[in-house]
N, CA and C atoms as a LAMMPS dump frame, in Angstrom:
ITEM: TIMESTEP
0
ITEM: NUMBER OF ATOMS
309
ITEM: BOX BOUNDS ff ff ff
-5.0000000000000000e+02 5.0000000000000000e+02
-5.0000000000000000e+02 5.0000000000000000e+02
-5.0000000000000000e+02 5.0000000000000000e+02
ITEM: ATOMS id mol type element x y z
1 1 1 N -99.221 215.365 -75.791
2 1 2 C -98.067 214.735 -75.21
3 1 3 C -97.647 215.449 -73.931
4 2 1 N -98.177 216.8 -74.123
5 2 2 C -97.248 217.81 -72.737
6 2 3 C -98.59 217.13 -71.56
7 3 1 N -99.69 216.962 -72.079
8 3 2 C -100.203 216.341 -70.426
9 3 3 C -99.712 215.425 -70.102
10 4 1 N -99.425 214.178 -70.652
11 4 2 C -99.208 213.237 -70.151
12 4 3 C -97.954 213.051 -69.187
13 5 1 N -96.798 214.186 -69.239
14 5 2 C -95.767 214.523 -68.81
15 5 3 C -96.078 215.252 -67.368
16 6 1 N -97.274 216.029 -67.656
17 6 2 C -97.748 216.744 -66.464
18 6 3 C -98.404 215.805 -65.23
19 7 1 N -97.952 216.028 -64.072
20 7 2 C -97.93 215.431 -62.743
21 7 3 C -99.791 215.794 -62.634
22 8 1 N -100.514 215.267 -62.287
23 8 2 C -101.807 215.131 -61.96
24 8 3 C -102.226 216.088 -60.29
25 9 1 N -102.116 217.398 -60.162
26 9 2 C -102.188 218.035 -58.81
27 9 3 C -102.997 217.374 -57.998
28 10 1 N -103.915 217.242 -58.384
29 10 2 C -104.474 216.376 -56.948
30 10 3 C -104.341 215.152 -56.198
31 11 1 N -103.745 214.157 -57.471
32 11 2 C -102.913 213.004 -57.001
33 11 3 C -101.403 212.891 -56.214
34 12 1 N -101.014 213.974 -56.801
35 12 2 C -99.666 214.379 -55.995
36 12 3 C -99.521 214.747 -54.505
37 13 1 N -100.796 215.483 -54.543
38 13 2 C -101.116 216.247 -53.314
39 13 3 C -101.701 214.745 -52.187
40 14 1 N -102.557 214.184 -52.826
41 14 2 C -103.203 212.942 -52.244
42 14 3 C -102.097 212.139 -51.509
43 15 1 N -101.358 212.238 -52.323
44 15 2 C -99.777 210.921 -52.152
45 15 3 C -99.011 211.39 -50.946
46 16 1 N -98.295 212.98 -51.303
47 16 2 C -98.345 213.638 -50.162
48 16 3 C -98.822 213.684 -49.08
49 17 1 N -100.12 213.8 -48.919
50 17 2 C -100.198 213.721 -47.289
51 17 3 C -100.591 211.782 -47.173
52 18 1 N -100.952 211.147 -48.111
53 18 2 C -100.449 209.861 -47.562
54 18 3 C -99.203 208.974 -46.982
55 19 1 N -98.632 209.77 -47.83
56 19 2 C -97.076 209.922 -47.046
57 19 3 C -96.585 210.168 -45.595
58 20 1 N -97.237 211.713 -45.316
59 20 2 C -97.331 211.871 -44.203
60 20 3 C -98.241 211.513 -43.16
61 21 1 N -99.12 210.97 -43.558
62 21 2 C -99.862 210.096 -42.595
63 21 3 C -98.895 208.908 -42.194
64 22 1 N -98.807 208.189 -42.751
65 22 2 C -97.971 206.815 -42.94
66 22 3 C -96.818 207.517 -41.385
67 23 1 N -96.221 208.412 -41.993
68 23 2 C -94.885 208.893 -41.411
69 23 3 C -95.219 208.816 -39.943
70 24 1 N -96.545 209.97 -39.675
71 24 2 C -96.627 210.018 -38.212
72 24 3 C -97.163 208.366 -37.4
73 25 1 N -97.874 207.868 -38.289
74 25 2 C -98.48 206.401 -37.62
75 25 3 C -97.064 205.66 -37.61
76 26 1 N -96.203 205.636 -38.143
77 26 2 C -95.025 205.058 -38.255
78 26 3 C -94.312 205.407 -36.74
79 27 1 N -94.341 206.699 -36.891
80 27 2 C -93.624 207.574 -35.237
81 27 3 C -94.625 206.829 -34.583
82 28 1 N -95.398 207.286 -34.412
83 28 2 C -96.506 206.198 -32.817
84 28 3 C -96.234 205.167 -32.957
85 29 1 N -96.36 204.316 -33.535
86 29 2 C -95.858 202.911 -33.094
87 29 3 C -94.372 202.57 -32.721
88 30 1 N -93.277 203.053 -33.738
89 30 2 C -92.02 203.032 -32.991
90 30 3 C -91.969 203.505 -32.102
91 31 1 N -92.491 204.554 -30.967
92 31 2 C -92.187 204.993 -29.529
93 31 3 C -92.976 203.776 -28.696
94 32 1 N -93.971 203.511 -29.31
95 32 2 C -95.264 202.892 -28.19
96 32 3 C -94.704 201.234 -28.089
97 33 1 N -94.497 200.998 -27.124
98 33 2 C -93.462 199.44 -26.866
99 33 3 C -94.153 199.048 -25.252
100 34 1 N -95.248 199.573 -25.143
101 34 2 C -95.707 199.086 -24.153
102 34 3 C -95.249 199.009 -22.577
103 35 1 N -93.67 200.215 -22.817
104 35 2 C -93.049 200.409 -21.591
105 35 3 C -91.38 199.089 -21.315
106 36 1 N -91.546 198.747 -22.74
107 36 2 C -90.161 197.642 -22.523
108 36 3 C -88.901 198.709 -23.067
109 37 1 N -88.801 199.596 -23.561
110 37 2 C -87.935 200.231 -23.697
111 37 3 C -86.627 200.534 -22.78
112 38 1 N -86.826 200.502 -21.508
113 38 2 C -85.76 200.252 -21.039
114 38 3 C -85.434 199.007 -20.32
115 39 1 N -86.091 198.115 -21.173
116 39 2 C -85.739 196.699 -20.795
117 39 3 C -84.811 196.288 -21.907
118 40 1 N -85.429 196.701 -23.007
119 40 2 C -84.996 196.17 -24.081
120 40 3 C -83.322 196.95 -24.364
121 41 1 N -83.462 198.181 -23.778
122 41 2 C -81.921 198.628 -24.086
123 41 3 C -80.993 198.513 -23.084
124 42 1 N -81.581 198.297 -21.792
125 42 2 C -80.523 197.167 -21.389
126 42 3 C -79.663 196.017 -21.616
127 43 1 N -81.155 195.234 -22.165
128 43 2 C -80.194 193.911 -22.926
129 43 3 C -79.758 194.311 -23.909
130 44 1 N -79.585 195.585 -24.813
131 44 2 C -79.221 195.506 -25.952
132 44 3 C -77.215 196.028 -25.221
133 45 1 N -77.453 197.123 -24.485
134 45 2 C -76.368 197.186 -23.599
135 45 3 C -75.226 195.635 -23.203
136 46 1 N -76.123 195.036 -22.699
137 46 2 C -75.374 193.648 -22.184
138 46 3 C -74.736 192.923 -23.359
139 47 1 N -75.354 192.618 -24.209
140 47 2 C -75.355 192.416 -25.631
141 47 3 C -74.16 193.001 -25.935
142 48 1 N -74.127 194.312 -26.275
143 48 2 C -73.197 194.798 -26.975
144 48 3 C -71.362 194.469 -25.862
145 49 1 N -72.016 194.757 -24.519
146 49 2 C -70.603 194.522 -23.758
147 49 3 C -69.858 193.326 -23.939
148 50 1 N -70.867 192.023 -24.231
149 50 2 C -70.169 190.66 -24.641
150 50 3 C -69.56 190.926 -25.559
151 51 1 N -70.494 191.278 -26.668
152 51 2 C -69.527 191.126 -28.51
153 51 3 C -68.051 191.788 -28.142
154 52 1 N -68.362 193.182 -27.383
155 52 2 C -67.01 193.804 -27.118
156 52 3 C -66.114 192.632 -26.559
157 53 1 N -66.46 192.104 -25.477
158 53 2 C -65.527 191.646 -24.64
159 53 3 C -64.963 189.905 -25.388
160 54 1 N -65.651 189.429 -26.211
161 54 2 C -65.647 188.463 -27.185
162 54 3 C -64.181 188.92 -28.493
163 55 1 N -64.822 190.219 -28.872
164 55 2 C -63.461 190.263 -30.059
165 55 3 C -62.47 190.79 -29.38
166 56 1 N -62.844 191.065 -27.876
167 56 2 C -60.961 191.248 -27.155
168 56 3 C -60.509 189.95 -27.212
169 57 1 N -61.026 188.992 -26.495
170 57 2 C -60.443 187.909 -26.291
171 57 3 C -59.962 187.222 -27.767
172 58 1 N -60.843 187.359 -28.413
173 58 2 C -60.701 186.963 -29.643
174 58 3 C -58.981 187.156 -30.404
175 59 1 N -59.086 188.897 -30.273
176 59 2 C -58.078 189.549 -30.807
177 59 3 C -56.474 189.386 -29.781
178 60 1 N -56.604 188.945 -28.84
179 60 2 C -55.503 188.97 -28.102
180 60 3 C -55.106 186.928 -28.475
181 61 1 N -55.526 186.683 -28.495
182 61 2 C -55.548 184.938 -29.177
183 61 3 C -54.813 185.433 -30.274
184 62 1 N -55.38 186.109 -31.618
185 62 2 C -54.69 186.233 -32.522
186 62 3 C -53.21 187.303 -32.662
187 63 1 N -53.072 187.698 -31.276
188 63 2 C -51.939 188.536 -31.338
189 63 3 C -50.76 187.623 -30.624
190 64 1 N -51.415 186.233 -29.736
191 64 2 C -50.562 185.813 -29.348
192 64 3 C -49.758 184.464 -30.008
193 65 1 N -50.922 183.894 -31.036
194 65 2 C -50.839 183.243 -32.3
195 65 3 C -49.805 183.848 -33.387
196 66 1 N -49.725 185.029 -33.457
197 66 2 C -48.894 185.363 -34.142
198 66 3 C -47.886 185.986 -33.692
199 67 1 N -47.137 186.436 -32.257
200 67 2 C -46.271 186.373 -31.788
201 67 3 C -45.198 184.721 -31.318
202 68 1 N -46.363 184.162 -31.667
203 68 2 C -45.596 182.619 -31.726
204 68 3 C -45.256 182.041 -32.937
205 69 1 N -45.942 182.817 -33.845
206 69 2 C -45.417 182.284 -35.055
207 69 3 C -43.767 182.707 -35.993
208 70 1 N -43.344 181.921 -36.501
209 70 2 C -42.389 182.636 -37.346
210 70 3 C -42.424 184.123 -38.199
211 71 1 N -43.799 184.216 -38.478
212 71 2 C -43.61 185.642 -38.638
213 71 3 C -43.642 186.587 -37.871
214 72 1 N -44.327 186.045 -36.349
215 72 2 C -44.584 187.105 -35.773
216 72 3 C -42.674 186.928 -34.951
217 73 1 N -42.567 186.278 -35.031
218 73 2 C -40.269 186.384 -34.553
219 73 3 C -39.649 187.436 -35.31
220 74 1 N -39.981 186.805 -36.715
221 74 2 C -39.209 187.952 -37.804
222 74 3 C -39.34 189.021 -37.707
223 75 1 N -41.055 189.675 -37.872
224 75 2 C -41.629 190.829 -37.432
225 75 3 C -40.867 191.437 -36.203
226 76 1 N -40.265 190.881 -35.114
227 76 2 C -39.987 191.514 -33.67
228 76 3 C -38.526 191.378 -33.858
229 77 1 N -37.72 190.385 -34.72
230 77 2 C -36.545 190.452 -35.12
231 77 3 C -36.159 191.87 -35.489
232 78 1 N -37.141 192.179 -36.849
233 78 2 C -37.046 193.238 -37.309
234 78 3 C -37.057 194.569 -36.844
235 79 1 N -38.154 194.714 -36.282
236 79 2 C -38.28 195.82 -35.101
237 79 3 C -36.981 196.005 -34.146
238 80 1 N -36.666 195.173 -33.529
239 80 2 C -35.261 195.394 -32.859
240 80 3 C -34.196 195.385 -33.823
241 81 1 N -34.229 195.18 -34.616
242 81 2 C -32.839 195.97 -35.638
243 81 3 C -33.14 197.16 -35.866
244 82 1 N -34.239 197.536 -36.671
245 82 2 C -34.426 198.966 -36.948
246 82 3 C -34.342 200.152 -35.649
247 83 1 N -34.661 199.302 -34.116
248 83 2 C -34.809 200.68 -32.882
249 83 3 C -32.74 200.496 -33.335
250 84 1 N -32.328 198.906 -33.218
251 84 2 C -30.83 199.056 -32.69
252 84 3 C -29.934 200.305 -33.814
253 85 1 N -30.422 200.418 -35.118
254 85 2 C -30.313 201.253 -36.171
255 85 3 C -30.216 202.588 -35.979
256 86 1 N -31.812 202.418 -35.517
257 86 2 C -32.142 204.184 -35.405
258 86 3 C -30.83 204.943 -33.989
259 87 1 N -30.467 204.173 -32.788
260 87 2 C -30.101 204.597 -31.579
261 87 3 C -28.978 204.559 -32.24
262 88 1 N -28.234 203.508 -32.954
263 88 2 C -26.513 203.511 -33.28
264 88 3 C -26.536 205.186 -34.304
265 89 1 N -27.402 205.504 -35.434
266 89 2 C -27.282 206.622 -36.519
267 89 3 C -28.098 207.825 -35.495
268 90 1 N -28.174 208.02 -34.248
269 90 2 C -27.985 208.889 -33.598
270 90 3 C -26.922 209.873 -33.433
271 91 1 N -26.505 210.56 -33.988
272 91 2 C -25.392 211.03 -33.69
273 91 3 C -24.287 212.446 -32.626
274 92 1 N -26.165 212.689 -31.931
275 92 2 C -25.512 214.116 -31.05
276 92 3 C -24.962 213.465 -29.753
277 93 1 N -25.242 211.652 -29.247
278 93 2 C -24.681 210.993 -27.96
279 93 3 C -24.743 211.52 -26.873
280 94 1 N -25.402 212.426 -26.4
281 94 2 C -26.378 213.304 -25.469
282 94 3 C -25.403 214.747 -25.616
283 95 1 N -25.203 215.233 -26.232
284 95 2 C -24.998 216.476 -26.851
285 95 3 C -26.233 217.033 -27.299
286 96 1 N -26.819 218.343 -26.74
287 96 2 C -28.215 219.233 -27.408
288 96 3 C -28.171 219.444 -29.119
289 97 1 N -29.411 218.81 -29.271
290 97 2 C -29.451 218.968 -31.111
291 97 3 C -29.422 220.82 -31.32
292 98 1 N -29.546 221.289 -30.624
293 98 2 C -29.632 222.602 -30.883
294 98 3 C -28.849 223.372 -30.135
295 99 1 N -27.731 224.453 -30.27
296 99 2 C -26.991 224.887 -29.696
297 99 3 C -27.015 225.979 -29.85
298 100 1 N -27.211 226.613 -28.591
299 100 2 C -27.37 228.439 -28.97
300 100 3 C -26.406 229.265 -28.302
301 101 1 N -25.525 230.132 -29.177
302 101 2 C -24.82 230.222 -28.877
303 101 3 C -25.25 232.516 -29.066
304 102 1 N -24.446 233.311 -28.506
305 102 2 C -24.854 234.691 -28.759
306 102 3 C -23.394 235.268 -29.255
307 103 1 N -24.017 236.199 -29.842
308 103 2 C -23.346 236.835 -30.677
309 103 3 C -23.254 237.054 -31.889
């Protein structure tokens, strides 16, 4: 029973460097592109600047969608009560919060 548990050394070893064969033929071909590499990451560049410039537009639609909406009123309702809140429970009225005095 204990062989059958036991790993076979020379098959292991076999697998191993088939492995690493694989690995390096793997590296040569991902570098080797026939010289489009900086073609291709250009457009991937251009590419990416649209999507960017797509979910701005995107996202400013939905900020202005919801500044038109009733929630987005309430939401800004709200906000200006809480600044008018915070400035009224101010209470030093331009008096220094900290006063140092000697002695």
């Amino acid at each position: 029973m204990s062989q059958n548990l036991e790993v076979n050394p020379s098959r292991s070893h076999r697998l191993k460097r088939e492995r690493e064969r694989e690995r390096k033929e793997m590296g040569l071909l991902c570098c080797f592109d026939g010289g489009n590499s900086a073609q291709r990451k250009e457009e991937e560049r251009v590419a990416s600047a649209e999507a960017v410039a797509k979910a701005a537009e995107a996202a400013q639609r939905r900020q202005e969608e919801f500044e038109k909406s009733a929630a987005g009123r309430a939401a800004r309702a709200q906000q200006q009560q809480q600044a008018a809140a915070k400035q009224a429970a101010s209470s030093n009225k331009g008096e220094p919060v900290l006063k140092w005095s000697m002695g």
